[in-house]
N, C-alpha and C positions, 0 to 999 in steps of 0.2 A: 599503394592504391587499394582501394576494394576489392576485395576477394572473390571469387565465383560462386557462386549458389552454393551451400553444403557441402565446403570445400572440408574434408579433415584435416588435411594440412594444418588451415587456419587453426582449426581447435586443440590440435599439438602444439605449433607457432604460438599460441597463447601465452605460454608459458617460458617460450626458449630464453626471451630477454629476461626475466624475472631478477630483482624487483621492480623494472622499471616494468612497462607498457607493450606492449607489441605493437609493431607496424605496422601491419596488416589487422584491417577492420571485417569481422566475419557477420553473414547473415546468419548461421546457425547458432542455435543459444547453447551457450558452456553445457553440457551435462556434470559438471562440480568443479571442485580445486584439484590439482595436480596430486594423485596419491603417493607422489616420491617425494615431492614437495612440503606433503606435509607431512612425512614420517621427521624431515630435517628441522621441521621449524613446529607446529604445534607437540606433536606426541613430544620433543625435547622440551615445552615451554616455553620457545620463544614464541611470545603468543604477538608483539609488535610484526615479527615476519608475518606472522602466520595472520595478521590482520590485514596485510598489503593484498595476502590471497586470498581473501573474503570482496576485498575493494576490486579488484581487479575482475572477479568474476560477477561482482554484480556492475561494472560498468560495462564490461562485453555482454550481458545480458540484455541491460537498459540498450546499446545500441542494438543488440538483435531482434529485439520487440518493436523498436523504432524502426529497422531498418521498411524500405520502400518494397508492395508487395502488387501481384496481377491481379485480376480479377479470383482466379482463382487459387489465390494465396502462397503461389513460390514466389521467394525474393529475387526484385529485379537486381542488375548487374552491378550496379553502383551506386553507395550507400547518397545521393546525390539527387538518385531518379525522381520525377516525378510518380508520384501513386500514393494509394490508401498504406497507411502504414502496419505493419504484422498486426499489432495487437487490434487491429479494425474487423480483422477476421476472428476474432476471442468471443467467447459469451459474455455478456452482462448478468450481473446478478440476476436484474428482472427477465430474462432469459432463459436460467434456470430457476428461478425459486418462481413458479408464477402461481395468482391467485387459485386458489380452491387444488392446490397441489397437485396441479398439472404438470404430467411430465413436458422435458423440455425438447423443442426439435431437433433434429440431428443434426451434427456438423456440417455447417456449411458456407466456407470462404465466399465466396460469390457471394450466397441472400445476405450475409451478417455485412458485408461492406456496405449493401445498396440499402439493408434495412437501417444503418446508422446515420443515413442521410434524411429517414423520413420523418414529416411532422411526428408519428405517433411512437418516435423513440426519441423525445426532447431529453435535454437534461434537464433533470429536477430535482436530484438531491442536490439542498440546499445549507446542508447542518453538516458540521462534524461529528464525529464518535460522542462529543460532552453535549450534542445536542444545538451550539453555537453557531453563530451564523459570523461567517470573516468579511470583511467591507474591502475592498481596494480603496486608495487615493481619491478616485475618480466617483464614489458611492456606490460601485457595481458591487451584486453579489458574486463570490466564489461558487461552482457547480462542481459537484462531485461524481466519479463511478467507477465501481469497482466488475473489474476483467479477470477473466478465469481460462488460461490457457487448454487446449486439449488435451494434455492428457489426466487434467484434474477435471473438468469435466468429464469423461467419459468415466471417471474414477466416482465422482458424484449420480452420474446417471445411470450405470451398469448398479449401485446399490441404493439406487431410489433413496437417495440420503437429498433430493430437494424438497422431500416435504416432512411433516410431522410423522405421516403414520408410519413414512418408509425407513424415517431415526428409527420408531418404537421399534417395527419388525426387523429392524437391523441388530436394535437391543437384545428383542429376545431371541432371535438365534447365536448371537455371540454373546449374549451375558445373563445366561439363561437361571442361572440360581446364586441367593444371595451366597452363597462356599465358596465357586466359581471367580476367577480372576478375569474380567468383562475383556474381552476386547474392540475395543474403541477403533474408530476410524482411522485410520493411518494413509495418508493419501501416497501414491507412487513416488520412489525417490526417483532425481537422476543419478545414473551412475558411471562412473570415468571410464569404467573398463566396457560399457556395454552400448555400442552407437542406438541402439533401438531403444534406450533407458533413456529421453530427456527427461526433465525436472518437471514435477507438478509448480506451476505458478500462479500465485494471485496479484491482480495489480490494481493500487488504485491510484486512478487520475485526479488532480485538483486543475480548473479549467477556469480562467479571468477571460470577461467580455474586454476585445478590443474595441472601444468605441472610435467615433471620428478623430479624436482627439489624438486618438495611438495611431493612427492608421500607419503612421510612418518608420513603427515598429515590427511592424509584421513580418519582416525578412529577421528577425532577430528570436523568432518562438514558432516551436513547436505547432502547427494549427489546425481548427478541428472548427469546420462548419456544422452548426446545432439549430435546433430547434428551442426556444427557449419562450414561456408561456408567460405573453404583454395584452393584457385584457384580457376581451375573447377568445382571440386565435393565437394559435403558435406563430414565433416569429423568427424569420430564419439569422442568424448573427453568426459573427465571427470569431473563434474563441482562441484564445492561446494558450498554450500547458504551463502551470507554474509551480506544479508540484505532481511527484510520485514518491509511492511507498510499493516495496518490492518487497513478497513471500517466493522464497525458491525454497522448496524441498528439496536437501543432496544428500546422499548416502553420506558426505563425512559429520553432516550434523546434523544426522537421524532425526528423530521425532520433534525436533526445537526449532526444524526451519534456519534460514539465512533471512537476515532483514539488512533492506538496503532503503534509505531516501535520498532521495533527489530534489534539488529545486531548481529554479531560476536563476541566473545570476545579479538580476536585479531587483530581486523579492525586496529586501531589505538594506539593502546598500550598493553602491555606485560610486564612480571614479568621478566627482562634479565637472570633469575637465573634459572627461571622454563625452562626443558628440555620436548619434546614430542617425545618417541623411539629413546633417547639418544643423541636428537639434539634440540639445542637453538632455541627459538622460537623469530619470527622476525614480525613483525607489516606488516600485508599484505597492505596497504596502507599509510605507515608513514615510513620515513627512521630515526633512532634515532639516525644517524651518522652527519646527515643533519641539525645543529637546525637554519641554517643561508636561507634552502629553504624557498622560498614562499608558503605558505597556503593557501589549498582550491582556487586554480586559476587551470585553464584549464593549462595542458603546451604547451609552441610553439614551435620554431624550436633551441631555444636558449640550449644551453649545460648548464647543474647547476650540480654538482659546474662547475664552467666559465672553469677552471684548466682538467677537464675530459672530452673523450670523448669515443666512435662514443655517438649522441643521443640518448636518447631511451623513451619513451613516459611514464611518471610517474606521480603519482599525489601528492603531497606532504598535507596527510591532517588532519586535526585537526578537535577536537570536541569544537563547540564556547561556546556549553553549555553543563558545566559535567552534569553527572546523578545524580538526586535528592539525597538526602541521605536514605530518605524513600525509594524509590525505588529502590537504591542498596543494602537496608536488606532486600528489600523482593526478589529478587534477588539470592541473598543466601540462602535464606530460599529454592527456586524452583528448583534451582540448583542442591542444596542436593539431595532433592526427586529423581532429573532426573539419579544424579549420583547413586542413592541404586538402580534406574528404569533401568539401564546399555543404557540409553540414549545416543545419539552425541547431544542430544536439553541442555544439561548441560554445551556446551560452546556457549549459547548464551545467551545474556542478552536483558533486557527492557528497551530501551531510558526512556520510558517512553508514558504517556496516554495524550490525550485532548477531554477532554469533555462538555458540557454545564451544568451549572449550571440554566439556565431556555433553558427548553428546546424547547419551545414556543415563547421567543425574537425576537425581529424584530434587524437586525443591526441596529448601532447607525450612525446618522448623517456625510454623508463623509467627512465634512468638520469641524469637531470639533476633538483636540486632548486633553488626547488619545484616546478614546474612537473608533476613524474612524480607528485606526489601531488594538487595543486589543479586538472591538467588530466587527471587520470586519462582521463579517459573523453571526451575531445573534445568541441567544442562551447564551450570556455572557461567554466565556470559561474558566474554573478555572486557566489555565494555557494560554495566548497569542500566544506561539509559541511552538512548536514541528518541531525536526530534523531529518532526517536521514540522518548521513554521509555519506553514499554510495548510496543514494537514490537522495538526494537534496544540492550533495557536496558543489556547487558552490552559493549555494542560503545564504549562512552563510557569512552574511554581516557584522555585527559589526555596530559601530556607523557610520547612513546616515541619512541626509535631510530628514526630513520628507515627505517634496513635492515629494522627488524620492519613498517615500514609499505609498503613499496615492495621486495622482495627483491634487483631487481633492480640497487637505489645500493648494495648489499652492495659494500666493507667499509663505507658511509659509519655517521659515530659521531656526527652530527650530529644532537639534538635537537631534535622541533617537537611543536606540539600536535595531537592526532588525535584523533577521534571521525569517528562514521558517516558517510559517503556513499551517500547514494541512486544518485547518476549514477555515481559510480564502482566502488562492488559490481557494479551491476546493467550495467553497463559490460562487465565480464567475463561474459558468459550466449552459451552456443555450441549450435547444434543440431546434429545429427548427420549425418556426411559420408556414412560406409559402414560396413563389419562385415568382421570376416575371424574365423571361428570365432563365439569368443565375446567378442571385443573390438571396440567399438563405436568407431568414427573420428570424432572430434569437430572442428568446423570452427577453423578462429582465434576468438581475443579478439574480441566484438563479431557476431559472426556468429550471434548469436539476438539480436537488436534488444530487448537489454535487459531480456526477458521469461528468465528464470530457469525460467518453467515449464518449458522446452523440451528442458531437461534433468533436473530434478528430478521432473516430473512424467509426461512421455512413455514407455510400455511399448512393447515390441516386440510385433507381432501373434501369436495366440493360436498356437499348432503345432497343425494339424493329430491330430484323434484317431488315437492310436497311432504319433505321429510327435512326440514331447515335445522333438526338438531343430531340427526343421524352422525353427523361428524364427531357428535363429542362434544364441542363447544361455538358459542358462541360469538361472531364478532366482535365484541366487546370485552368476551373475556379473552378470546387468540390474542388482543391487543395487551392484553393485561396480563396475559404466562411467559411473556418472553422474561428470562432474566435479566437482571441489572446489568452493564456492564461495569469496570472497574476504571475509575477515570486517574 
């Protein structure tokens, strides 16, 4: 059964079965992988062991972020309870990065539950990382948002690193001369040996409207009453989670982070036999009527099949990469638990983990393959690429040019297969050096410790009334200094 609030036990018990699962489900999030554990299996190279312990810790993570919380955010008793769930007491981006570089308010479980309930915190991201917008079945948009546990947030707001100026003055007192070796943001590790050390975490949710239609799916997901903007007014609806991506900072893979995704179990395929409250279940993103649709492309205005109409905005998509076979026993294995636990977290599964196997690495040379695309992002990662279908739909490329994957092996004409990088997208995320006018001075590759927020999300501080350019720059141009990202 469910373990008691902050039980330790549980977080030792963690690992006692190892490789299987633990039977006891904890409220407390892992502070890392077992350090005896992995003297036996990664420092030896067995990096299959040593993946089971990257899986395992980011699905006790996933349920302790999940787990059910009070008003003022200790976990209630059983992973079962009715209540807001942990990560409802987290900050949101817009939270912390707010306009005109506003610091952000203090911690606080209670307002952050009642403030995610109201009209004027809708969800509204609507795009992915490529900009893309994903359709369900049904022609509902996908909403997105990205969560920032405590102790990365106070790590972002004790160094004023949510806005522009507070990167610059962070630049120039840690990287204060070109000679000088800068140091960059490093957010708080968790660490095994120290209970007051949890993990710096970021999380981002993918959220599908349940319309009329689903109603009788709702005991089957994860769910989150939102605000969502139909005309005029916001409008209150019903959502269900059918995707997360998971950053854990842990002392055994230092500055590269842990990445974990998570989806649905019915994202993209289904058992056509299994029934849920006496009706067929159907692939909320894959038509199985369809085998002749296009995959994983954005749709346009074209009717598919050619033969049907009025249009209606669908995404037709596939998984480029199944799930490990290791990972879908241990899968099973958590599932069970979740099911004896009367869990909705029992239909959802682990894509899978990427993590470094040196966690100290420098990337390898951009201009050598493969290496400039499997060690993008140093660290060496046991695994190259990590997906998530409703996360990074359109980013599941298949066999390309390497030069389109890497610019820098230009001319090379040599074929490999690509899809998504977690470590290596988020690999490239820079915060800001300095400003001269209205152009903002972005650090090197790697110089926002992988957090992407730091530039997509960070404003320059407000100008002064009656002084509209005192900031530096202009709205127009803030919209036009943020860097590329790497798709």
């Amino acid at each position: 059964m469910s373990s008691p609030v902050d039980d330790e036990t549980c977080r030792t018990e963690l690992w006692s079965k190892f490789p299987s699962f633990t039977d006891k489900l904890c409220s407390a999030l892992p502070r890392d992988i077992d350090p005896e554990l992995q003297k036996r299996t990664i420092e030896r190279g067995k990096y299959a062991e040593g993946n089971r312990l990257y899986d395992i810790l980011a699905w006790q993570s996933f349920i302790a972020m999940a787990w059910p919380v009070t008003r003022d955010g200790r976990a209630r008793p059983r992973l079962a309870d009715d209540g807001a769930h942990g990560w409802d007491t987290w900050k949101t981006s817009y939270d912390i990065f707010k306009p005109g570089g506003a610091p952000p308010d203090a911690w606080n479980p209670a307002e952050q539950q009642a403030k995610r309930g109201a009209p004027d915190a809708s969800l509204k991201d609507d795009r992915q990382a490529d900009s893309f917008i994903l359709w369900d079945q049904n022609g509902n948009k996908v909403y997105y948002e990205v969560l920032y546990s405590e102790r990365l947030f106070k790590y972002l707001n004790d160094n004023a690193l949510y806005s522009i100026d507070g990167q610059i003055a962070y630049s120039a007192e840690y990287c204060a001369t070109p000679e000088e070796d800068c140091t960059n943001p490093d957010a708080p590790w968790g660490n095994p040996r120290n209970e007051d050390q949890t993990p710096s975490i970021a999380l981002k949710l993918a959220w599908k409207l349940l319309d009329e239609s689903e109603s009788h799916l709702e005991g089957r997901f994860i769910l989150r009453k939102a605000y969502v903007r139909a005309g005029a007014a916001p409008s209150l609806r019903t959502f269900g989670l059918v995707g997360a991506n998971v950053m854990i900072k842990t002392l055994s893979a230092k500055k590269q982070w842990v990445w974990a995704a998570f989806e649905h179990i019915d994202n993209v395929d289904v058992n056509p036999l299994e029934t849920h409250n006496g009706k067929p279940l159907r692939p909320s993103f894959n038509n199985p009527d369809c085998p002749l649709c296009p995959v994983n492309e954005p749709p346009d205005e074209r009717v598919w099949p050619p033969s049907k109409g009025p249009w209606v905005s669908r995404t037709q998509v596939h998984r480029q990469q199944p799930i490990r076979e290791d990972t879908a026993a241990l899968n099973s294995e958590v599932q069970a638990q979740l099911k004896k636990n009367g869990s909705a977290l029992q239909f959802y599964e682990l894509v899978g983990t990427q993590w470094p196997t040196d966690g100290v690495g420098e990337p390898s040379p951009p201009d050598r393959l493969p290496d400039a695309v499997a060690n993008e992002s140093g660290g060496r990662p046991y695994r190259p690429y990590l997906v998530n279908t409703v996360l990074e739909t359109y980013m599941q490329k298949g066999n390309t040019v390497a030069a389109e994957v890497n610019r820098a092996l230009r001319p090379e004409t040599t074929r490999m297969f690509h899809t998504s990088s977690c470590m290596g997208c988020h690999s490239g995320a820079q915060i800001a050096r300095g400003r001269s006018q209205d152009k903002i001075a972005w650090g090197e590759r790697g110089s926002g410790d992988f957090l992407w927020s730091y530039a997509t999300k960070a404003r320059p501080k407000a100008a002064p009334a009656g002084d509209r350019q005192a900031s530096g720059m202009t709205s127009a141009a803030a919209a036009d200094a943020q860097p590329k990202q790497r798709k």
